[in-house]
N, C-alpha and C positions, 0 to 999 in steps of 0.2 A: 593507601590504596594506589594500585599502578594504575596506567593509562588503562589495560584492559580492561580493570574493575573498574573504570570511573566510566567507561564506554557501554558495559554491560547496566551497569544501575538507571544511568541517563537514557539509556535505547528501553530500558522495561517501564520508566517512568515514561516515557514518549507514546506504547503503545498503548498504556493504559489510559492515557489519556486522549488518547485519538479513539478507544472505544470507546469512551463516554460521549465525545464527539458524534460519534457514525449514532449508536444512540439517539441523541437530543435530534440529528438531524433526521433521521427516519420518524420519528416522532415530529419531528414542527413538519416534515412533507406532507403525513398522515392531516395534521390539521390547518392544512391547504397552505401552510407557509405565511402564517399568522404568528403573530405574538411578536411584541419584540424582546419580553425576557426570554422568550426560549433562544430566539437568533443570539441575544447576549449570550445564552449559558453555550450554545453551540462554537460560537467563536471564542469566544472564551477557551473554550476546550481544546480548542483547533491552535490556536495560537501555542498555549501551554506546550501541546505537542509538538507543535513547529521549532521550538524554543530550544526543547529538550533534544528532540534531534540533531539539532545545528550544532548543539554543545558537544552529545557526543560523538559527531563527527570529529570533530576536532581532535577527540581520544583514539579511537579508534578507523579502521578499515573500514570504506563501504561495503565492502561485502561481510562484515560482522554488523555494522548498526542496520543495516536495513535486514540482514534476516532475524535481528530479533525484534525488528520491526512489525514479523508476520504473528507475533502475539498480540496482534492487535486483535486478531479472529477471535482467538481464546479468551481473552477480555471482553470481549463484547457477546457472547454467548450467556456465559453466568449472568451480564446483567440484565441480557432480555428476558432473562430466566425469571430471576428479580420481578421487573416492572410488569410481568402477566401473571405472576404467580402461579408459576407450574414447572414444570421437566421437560426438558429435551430427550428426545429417545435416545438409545446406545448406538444407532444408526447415526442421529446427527455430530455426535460426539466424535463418532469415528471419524466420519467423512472431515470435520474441522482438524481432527490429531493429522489422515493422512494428509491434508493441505499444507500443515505448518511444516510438519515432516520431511515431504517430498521436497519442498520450498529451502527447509531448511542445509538440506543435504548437498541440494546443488550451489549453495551460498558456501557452504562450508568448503567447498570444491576450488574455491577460487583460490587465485595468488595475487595479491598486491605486488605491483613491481617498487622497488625500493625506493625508487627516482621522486622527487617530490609531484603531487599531482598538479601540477602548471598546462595551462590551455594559453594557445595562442588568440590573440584577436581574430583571423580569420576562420581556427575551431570553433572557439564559441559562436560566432554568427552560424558556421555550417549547422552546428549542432541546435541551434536554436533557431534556424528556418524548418530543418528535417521535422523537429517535435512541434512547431506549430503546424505546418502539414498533417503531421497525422492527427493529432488533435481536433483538428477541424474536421480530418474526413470521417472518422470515427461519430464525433458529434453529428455529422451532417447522414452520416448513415444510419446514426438512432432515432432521431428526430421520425426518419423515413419508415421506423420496423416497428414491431409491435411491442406492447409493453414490456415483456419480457427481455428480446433483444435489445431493444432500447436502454432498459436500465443495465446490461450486460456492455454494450458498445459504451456507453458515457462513464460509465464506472472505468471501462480501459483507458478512456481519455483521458480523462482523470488520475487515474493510476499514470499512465505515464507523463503528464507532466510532474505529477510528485517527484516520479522518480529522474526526470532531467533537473529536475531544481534539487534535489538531494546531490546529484553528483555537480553541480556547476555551485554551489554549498561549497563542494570539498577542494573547488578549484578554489575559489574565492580566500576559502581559509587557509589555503598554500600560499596564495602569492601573498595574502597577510602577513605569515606569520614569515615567509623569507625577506619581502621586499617592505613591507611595511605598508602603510594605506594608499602608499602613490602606485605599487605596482600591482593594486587593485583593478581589475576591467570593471568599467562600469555598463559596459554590456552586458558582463555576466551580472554583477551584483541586478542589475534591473530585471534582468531573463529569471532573477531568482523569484525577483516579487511579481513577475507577471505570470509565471507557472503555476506558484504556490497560488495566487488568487483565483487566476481559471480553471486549476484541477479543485480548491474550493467550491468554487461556485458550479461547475460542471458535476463533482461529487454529488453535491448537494440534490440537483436535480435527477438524481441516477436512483434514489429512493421512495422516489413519488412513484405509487401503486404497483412497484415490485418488495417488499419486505423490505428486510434487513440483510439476509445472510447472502443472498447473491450478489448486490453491488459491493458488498463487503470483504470477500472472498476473491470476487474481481481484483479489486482494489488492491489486495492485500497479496496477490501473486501477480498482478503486474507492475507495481510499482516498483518488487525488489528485483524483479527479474530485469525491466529498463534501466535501471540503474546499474546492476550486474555486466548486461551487455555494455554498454555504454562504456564502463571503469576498464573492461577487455579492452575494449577497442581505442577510450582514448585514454588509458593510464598503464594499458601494456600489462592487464591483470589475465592470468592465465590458467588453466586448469591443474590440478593435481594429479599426481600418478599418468600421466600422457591418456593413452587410447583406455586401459581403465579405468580412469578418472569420466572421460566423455560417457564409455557406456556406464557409470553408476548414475551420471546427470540424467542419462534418456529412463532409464529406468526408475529415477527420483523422479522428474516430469509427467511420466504418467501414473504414476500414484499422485500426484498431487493433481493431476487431471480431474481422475475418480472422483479425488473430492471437491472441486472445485464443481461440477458438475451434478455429485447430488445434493451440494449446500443449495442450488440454484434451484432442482425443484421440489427441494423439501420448502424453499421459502415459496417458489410459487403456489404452491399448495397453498402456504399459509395466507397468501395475501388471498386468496381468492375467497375463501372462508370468512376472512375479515379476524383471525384467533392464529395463536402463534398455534404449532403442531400439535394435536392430543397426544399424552403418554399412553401409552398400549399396553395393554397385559401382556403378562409371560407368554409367548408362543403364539402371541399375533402375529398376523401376516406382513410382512413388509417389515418388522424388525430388526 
């Protein structure tokens, strides 16, 4: 198996494992963030996927592992399907296909520059003051809005530290693999585990009395899209086909919009109900 296929197996085993994650964690939020086997089977799960990611970064492009990253949504769908024992409508279904879709498309868009991905010491700190910045302001603006917004704004913060610890990941494992473990930053390797922990723990808290499919949705188009910009700006990755390339992204962005938008209040519905969505007969309304 080539580097692509070993990048493609390890990025679907990554998202499936981060939905069983988003799962257990919307569930231990549900039961006020009690239990400690369920925090086990959460981190647990969390870790698995952190694992698998790193790995296949290593095989492949950030902009190939993190957009099939975005099967995380479609993972995590069936199994809430699962644990309520019922259907999602045709509606929800769609709205999650045009998310990964839209998401999908503008990932595909990109260009890896050839160069190995190496970050200066003075990057990495830029880069790593800018995403606590916004992390915080993000967090400090949920805290401030209502459920809804709240679990939408913490989920982006979270989302994007994912996604600056995915790409400071791909730095780490360049200078690894050219310079060996001395020309390691151990700015970055630490920015990797303070990221990954606060987009954790900030996750976490993005599901308490919003569902499941809106922080997840979040999550899962901002973290590939942070990471996306990010590998442009500091790895010199660029779009395909010039000015067509840009308008097929603005045109993939709002279809993944759409869906990002009605995953959010198909779940608010359902949280407020306390029952994930009823299935509707043929030719019900809202369909």
């Amino acid at each position: 198996m080539g580097s692509l296929g070993w990048a493609v197996v390890l990025s679907v085993l990554s998202a499936a494992a981060y939905a069983g994650a988003a799962v257990a964690q919307e569930r231990l939020a549900g039961r006020g963030h009690r239990g400690r086997s369920r925090w086990a089977v959460a981190l647990l799960l969390t870790g698995a996927g952190v694992a698998l990611h790193v790995l296949a970064l290593n095989f492949g492009t950030v902009a190939v592992v993190q957009a099939l990253g975005t099967l995380t949504l479609l993972f995590a769908l069936p199994i809430q399907v699962i644990r309520y024992h019922t259907r999602l409508s045709r509606a929800a279904w769609l709205e999650a296909a045009m998310t990964v879709a839209g998401l999908a498309l503008i990932l595909s868009l990109s260009v890896e520059s050839e160069a190995p991905a190496l970050l200066t010491e003075p990057a990495v700190e830029v880069v790593g003051a800018i995403t606590a910045g916004v992390v915080f302001a993000c967090s400090l603006a949920g805290w401030r809005s209502g459920p809804r917004m709240r679990a939408v704004l913490l989920a982006a913060a979270a989302g994007a530290a994912f996604g600056i610890a995915s790409v400071l990941s791909k730095a780490v494992l360049a200078a690894f693999t050219t310079g060996g473990l001395a020309a390691v930053s151990v700015t970055a390797a630490t920015l990797v585990g303070a990221f990954s922990v606060t987009g954790y723990a900030i996750g976490q808290l993005s599901y308490r009395g919003a569902g499941l499919a809106a922080p997840l949705a979040t999550v899962s188009v901002t973290n590939p899209l942070v990471a996306a910009f990010a590998g442009a700006v500091l790895f010199e990755e660029s779009a395909r086909f010039g000015a067509a390339g840009l308008i097929a992204v603005a045109a993939a962005a709002l279809i993944m919009g759409w869906g990002v938008v009605g995953l959010a209040r198909r779940s608010a519905a359902s949280s407020g109900s306390g029952v994930p969505e009823p299935v509707r007969g043929p030719g019900a309304e809202g369909r």
